[in-house]
Each structure stands twice: as C-alpha cells, then as structure tokens.
N, C-alpha and C positions, 0 to 999 in steps of 0.2 A: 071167114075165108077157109076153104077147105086145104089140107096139105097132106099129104103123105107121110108116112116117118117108117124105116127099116133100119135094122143092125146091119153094117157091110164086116168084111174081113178085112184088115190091110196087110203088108208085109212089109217091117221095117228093114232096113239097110244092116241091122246087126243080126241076122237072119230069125229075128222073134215073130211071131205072126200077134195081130192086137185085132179086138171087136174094138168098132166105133158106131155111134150112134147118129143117125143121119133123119135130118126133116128139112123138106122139099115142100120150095113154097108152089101156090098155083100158080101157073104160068112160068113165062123164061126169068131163069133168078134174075136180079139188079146185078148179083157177087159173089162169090164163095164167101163162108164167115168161119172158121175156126173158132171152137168152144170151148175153152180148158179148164175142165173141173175145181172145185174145191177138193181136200183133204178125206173126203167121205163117198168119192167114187161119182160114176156118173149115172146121179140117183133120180130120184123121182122131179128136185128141185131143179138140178142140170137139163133134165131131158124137158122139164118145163119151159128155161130160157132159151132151148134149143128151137123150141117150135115156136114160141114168141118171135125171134127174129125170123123166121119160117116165114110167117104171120106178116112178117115186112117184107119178103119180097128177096130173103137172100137163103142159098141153098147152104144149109149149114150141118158142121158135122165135129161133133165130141168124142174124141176118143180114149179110152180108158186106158191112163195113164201108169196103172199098177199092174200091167197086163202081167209083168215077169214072178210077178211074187204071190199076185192075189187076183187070178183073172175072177172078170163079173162082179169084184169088189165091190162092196154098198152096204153101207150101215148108218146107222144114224146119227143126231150131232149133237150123244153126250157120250158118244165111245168114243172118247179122245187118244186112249190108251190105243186100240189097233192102226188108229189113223197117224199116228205120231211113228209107232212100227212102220207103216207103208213108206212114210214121207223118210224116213233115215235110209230105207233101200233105194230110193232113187238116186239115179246119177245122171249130170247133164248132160253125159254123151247119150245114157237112154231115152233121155226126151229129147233130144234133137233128132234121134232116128225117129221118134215117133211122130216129132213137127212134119217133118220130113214125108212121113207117109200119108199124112193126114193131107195139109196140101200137097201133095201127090195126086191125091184120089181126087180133089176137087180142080186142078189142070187136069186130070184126065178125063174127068166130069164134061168137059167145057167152059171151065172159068176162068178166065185172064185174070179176072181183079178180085184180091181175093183180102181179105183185112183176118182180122183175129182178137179173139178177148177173152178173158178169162177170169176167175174169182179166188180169192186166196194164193193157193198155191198155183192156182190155173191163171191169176194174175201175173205171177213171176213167169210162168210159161211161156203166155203175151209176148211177156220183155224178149225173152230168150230166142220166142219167134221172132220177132222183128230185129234180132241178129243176124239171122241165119236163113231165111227167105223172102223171098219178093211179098211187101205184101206193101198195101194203098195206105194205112195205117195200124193201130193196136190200140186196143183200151185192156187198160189194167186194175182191176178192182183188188184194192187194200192186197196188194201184191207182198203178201212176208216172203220172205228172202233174197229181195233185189240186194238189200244195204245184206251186212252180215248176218248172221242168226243161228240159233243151237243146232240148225241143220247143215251149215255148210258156210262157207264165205263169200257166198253172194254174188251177183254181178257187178259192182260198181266199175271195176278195171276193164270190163266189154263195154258200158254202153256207150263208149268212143266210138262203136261200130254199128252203132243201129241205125237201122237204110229207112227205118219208116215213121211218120210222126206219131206222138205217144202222148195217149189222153191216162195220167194220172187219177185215182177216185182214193180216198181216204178216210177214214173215220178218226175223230178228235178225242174221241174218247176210248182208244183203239191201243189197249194194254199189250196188244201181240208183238207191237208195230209203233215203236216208241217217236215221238218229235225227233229224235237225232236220226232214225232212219230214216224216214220221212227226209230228211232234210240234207240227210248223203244223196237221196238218188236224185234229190231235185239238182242238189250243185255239181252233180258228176252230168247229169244230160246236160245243165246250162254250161257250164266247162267245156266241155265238149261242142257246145255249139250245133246240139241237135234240137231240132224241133220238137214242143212238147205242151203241154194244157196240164196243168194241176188242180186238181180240187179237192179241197177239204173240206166236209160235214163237221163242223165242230163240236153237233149234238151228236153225234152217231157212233156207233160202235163197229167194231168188227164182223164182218158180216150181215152191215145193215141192208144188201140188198136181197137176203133170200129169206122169204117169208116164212120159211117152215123152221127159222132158228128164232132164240129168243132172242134175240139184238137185234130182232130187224127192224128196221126204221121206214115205216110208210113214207114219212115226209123225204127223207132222203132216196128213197127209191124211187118213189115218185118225181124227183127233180134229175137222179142219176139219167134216169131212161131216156128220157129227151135229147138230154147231152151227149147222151152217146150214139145216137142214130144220127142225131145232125154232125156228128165228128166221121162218121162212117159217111154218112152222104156226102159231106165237104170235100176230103178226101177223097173219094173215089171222082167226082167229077173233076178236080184237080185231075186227078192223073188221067181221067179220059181224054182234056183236052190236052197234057202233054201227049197223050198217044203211047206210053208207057205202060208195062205189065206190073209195075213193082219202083220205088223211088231207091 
C-alpha cells in the first residue's frame, strides 16, 4: 500500500514550536492515531510503526517529545546516559501541551476519531493522553512511569480521570518495570472503575516490540500487533455507533 510521510510543524499552547512526524495512509484515513516515542527520539524504529499503522488505514502522527532541550533528538539504544538526560527534563505540563498540539493537528486534519499509543516512555504518554483528550481509546506499551519511578511520581492519583479505555502491554521479565508497578496501575484503573485490557508477555522483556533493540521479542510482537489493532478497531466502532467524538 502506497502512503505518503512528511515532517509538519506544530505549536504548543506553552508558546514552543515542535517537528512531528506524519504518514498518511492511501485513501480517507479509518482515524487519527497519535504515536508517542520511546526514550531515543522519534527514530528510524518510531517512524517505522508510524507508517505500519499508515499501512492500516489511519493517518498517524509522532511528535518529538524533547523538542525543548534536544530538538531532532535520535540516537541509539545503548546511549542510555543522554536518553535518561532528556527523560529527567521533561514535565507533564510540557507533554500535555504537546498531546494537545498533536491532536490538534489531527482535528484540524479532519479527524473526529482519533485513539493514541505509544512505547516506553511514549506508553506513559498514552496514559496521560487519555487524560486530557477525547480520544476512542489508548494502548500503552511497557509504559515506565505510570506507577512511580526515578523520574517523577507517576500517574497513579490521575488515572480516576481517564475518558478512554486502555489497552495495557507488559513484559514479565521487564527489570525497568517491576511486578508491584505493574500491579499499582492495574488496581488504581480497576479502583477507579475505568475500563482497561491487560497483558502480560511473561517471556519478554522491555521493549520487546521494537526490533532494532536487543530484547525484542518476535513471538510477543507478533501476538502484540493483532491486539492492538482490534483494540483500536473495537473502540472506534464503539464510539461511531455512540455517535461520539471521544468517551
């Protein structure tokens, strides 16, 4: 399937300007999809899963989440030490403005129905989206920092507010991302009484779904993908026949 892909510019609400990485599938998209990097910028592996969903049918857009410290940010994933730098500069008022401009750009696109997902750090982002905009749902991969963690205290006390259901992905053997956090943000959404899917790869590790790290996991990637397009599909006809922009 043929698709287009171009850098847009956006402008956040905290008056920063950010590049975001955009691929357009052929024909009129299914959705808008928000794509939230991992810890290593929006690289060769991001702009990969960007057009993959492209590739199904939804007009999807990644935007570079370190724009304020390290625009064009990218490097690779055994420079832990600058990506650890980057992650300690961020603050969740600066990814909210930047959730914010990203679907922005995709309601000004033409997309009512718009979901989100994201990897690592771009998993907690997910979360944070589906706080604070309309969206049909969210999938979150191996998300560090929902529960607490050396970056920051987490979200557990928001996700009493999350408007949209939340597809969980996990790795078992996932040292970042210990069984008790894993197990705070499950009993804070079930607490709360939001809707939510869990899954745990027991064989897998952290970042088992991007093939260009050493943890990746074929079998788990391979069973990831499925679930998560029919979580996205589910969802959004869900909200079509409520007639709804956002739950």
């Amino acid at each position: 399937m043929d698709l287009d892909t171009e850098y847009v510019n956006l402008s956040a609400g905290d008056g920063t300007a950010l590049r975001a990485y955009v691929a357009h599938p052929a024909g009129k998209p299914r959705a808008g999809l928000l794509v939230f990097q991992e810890a290593f910028g929006v690289n060769a592996h991001i702009r990969d899963v960007t057009q993959r969903f492209a590739r199904e049918g939804y007009l999807a857009i990644s935007p570079e989440l370190f724009h304020r410290t390290a625009p064009g940010f990218e490097i690779g994933y055994t420079d832990m030490g600058p990506a650890f730098e980057q992650l300690r500069a961020l603050t969740d008022a600066g990814l909210e403005a930047d959730i914010r401009a990203a679907h922005g750009w995709l309601r000004s696109s033409g997309e009512s129905q718009i979901c989100a997902t994201g990897y690592c750090m771009g998993g907690r982002t997910a979360c944070l989206a589906a706080l604070m905009v309309p969206l049909a749902c969210s999938v979150s991969y191996y998300g560090g920092g929902i529960a607490p963690s050396q970056f920051g205290a987490g979200l557990l006390d928001r996700l009493k507010d999350l408007s949209a259901p939340m597809l969980f992905f996990w790795g078992g053997l996932d040292h970042h991302i210990p069984p008790e956090s894993v197990q705070a943000v499950t009993s804070a959404v079930r607490a709360a009484g939001k809707p939510y899917t869990n899954v745990e790869f027991s064989f897998a590790d952290h970042g088992f779904f991007c093939d260009q790290r050493a943890s990746y996991n074929a079998t788990a990637a391979a069973l990831a993908w499925p679930l998560t397009l029919a979580f996205l599909e589910t969802h959004l006809a869900a909200q079509t026949q409520k007639g709804g922009a956002g739950v």
